[in-house]
C-alpha positions in Angstrom: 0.0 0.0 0.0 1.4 3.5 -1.2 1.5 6.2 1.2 -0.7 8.4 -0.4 -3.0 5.3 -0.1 -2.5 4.6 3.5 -2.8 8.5 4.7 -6.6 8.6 2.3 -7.7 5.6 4.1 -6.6 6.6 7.9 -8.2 10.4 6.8 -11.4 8.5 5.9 -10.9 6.2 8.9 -10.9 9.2 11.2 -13.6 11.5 9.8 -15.7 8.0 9.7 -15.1 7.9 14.0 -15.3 11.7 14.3 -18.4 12.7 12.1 -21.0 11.3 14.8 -19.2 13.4 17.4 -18.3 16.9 15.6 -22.2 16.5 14.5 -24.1 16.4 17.7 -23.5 19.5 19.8 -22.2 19.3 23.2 -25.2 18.5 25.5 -23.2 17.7 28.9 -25.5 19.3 31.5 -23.4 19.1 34.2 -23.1 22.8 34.7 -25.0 25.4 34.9 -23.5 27.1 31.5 -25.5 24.3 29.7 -29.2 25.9 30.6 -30.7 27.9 28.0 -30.7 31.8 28.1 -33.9 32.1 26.0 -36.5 30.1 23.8 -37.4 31.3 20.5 -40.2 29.7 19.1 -41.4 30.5 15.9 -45.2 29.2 15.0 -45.5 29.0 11.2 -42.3 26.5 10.7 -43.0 24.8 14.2 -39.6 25.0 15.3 -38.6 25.9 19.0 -34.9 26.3 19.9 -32.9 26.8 22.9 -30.5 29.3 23.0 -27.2 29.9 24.8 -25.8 33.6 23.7 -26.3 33.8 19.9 -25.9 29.9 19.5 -28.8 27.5 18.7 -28.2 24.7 21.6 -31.0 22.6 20.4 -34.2 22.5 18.1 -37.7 20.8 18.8 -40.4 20.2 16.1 -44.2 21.3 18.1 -47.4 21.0 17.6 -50.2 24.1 18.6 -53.5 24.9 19.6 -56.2 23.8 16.9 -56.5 27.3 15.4 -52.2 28.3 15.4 -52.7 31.2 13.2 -52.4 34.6 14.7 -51.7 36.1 18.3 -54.0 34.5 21.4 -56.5 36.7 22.7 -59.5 35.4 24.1 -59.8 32.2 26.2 -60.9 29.3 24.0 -59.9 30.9 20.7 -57.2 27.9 20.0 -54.4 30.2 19.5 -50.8 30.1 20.8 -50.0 33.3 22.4 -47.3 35.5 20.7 -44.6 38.2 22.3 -42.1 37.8 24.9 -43.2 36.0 28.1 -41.3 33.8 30.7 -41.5 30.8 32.2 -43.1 31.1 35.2 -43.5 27.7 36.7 -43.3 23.9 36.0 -45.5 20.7 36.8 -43.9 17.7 37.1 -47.4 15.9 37.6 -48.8 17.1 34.3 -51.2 15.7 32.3 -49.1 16.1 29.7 -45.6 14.6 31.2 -44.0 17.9 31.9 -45.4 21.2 31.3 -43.1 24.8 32.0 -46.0 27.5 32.1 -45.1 30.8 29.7 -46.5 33.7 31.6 -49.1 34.2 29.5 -51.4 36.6 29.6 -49.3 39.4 30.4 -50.1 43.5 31.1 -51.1 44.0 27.2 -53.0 41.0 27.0 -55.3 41.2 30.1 -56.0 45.1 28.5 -57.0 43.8 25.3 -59.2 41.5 26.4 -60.7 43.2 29.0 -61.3 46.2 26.5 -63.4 43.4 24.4 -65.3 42.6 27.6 -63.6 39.0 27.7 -61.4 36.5 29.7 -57.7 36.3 28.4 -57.5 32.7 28.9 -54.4 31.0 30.6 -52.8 28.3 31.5 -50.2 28.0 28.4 -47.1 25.7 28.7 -44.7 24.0 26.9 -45.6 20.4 27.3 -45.1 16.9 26.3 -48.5 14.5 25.0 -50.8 13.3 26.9 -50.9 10.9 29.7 -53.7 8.9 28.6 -55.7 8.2 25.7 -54.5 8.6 22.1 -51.4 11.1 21.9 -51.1 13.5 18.8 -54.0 12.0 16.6 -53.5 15.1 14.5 -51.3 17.8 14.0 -52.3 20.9 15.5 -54.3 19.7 18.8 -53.9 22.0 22.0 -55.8 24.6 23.6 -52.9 27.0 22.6 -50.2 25.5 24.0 -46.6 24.2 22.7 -46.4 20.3 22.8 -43.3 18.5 21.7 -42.7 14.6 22.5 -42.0 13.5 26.2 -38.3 12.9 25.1 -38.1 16.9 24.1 -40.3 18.1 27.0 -37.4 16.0 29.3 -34.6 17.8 27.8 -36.1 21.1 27.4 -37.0 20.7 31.5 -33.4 20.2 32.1 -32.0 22.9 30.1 -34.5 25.6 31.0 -34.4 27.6 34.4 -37.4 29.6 35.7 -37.3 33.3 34.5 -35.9 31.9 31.3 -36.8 34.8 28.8 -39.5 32.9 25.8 -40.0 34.7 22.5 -42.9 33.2 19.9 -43.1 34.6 16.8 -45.6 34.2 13.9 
């Protein structure tokens, strides 16, 4: 075997090894500089990602409330809320596996809807499917909230503090 030979097939030998490893970010959550700084959630391509400074830690595929289009502003109206919210609490005993509550309705929204004589609604999380009974069924099936798979829900409760900052866009 030529040397040119040899070094091609211990290059392809090594990128082979590394590529699984060099492709998966660093997910050790060990320490505290592995929780997200802020969600970004954005409705339309149903992506949610977890951000540490300006770098995408992770990415979740959702699902939404039965009528995603447009901002939440009445309770019932099917819609995921948008803005900038926190999370203001988890439930560990969820219906849904996990839920992490976004502070929805906030200062604007409680003005708007009381302004329309009406109740903002409540009660939005990010959550996992449901605990009994069929699961997903069909794209699209919340009250207005987020749901992702258990698995994401887990991770996303381990890399998410309380008063993590939560922005959802159209």
């Amino acid at each position: 075997m030529t040397t040119p030979t040899r070094r091609a097939l211990i290059a392809t030998a090594l990128a082979f090894v590394a590529t699984p490893v060099l492709a998966r970010p660093n997910l050790n959550l060990r320490g505290s500089n592995q929780l997200a700084d802020n969600i970004l959630v954005f409705k339309e391509s149903r992506r949610l990602y977890l951000y540490k400074g300006d770098r995408a830690m992770r990415d979740y595929r959702f699902d939404l409330g039965w009528a995603p289009t447009g901002h939440k502003q009445f309770e019932g109206d099917g819609r995921t809320p948008e803005g900038t919210y926190i999370i203001d609490r988890r439930n560990q005993n969820s219906n849904y596996h996990l839920s992490l509550g976004i502070s929805y309705p906030n200062v604007n929204d409680h003005e708007f809807a009381q302004a329309n004589g009406r109740n903002p609604g409540g009660d939005i999380f990010i959550h996992g499917w449901r605990n009994y009974g069929a699961n997903r069924g069909r794209q699209d099936w919340t009250a207005g909230c987020i749901a992702v798979t258990n698995r994401a829900i887990e991770a996303i409760w381990r890399r998410v503090a309380d008063n993590t900052l939560i922005v959802i866009q159209p």
